[in-house]
Steps between C-alpha positions, in 0.01 A plus 500: 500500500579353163528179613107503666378660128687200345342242714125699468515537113652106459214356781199743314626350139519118655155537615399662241638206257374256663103565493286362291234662254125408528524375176793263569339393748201385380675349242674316748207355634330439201797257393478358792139390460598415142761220688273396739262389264719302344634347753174415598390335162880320483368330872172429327649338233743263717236355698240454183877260387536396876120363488593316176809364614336381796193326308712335253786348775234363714389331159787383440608356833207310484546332198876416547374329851248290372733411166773403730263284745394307217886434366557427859180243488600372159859422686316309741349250290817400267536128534180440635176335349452867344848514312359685210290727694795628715633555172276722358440661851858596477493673170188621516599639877810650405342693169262677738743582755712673272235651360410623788840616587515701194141697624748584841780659262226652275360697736782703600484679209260723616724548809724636167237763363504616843844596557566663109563816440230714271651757323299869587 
């Protein structure tokens, strides 16, 4: 008969333990609405730096194709009539492609912003 007491008074105080006030749990839930929101304004945020990203690649794709076409038609002409112009083709070609490979590189740094950290 002990034994059954035992077992009531130890399954009445586990249940007992293990409920939650009002008050926690509304607090609960209002942390939880707290974290949603900022989850939402940290998804917000990555694809305002996603859109960015995107613009500025495209940008720069476009320049490094049409700089390296022009090195590519400045290698064409070398030791031709058009000697010089190859030339300066080739320089002026090769500027604008790298140029335009540095707008590719640049414009992961928004990728960057995206993925840091804030501090609360």
């Amino acid at each position: 008969m002990r034994i059954y007491f035992t077992l009531l008074f130890f399954f009445v105080l586990t249940s007992v333990y293990g409920q939650n006030t009002p008050a926690d749990t509304l607090r609960n839930i209002e942390e939880f609405k707290k974290e949603l929101l900022s989850l939402r304004a940290d998804v917000a945020n990555i694809q305002v730096n996603l859109a960015r990203s995107e613009k500025r690649f495209k940008r720069g794709i476009a320049v490094a194709t049409l700089g390296y076409s022009v090195t590519i038609a400045g290698g064409l002409m070398l030791g031709r009539k058009r000697d010089e112009l190859g030339k300066g083709l080739l320089i002026a070609g090769g500027v604008t492609g790298v140029t335009g490979t540095i707008l590719m590189v640049d414009a992961f740094k928004f990728l960057g912003r995206a993925s840091r950290k804030r501090s609360p």
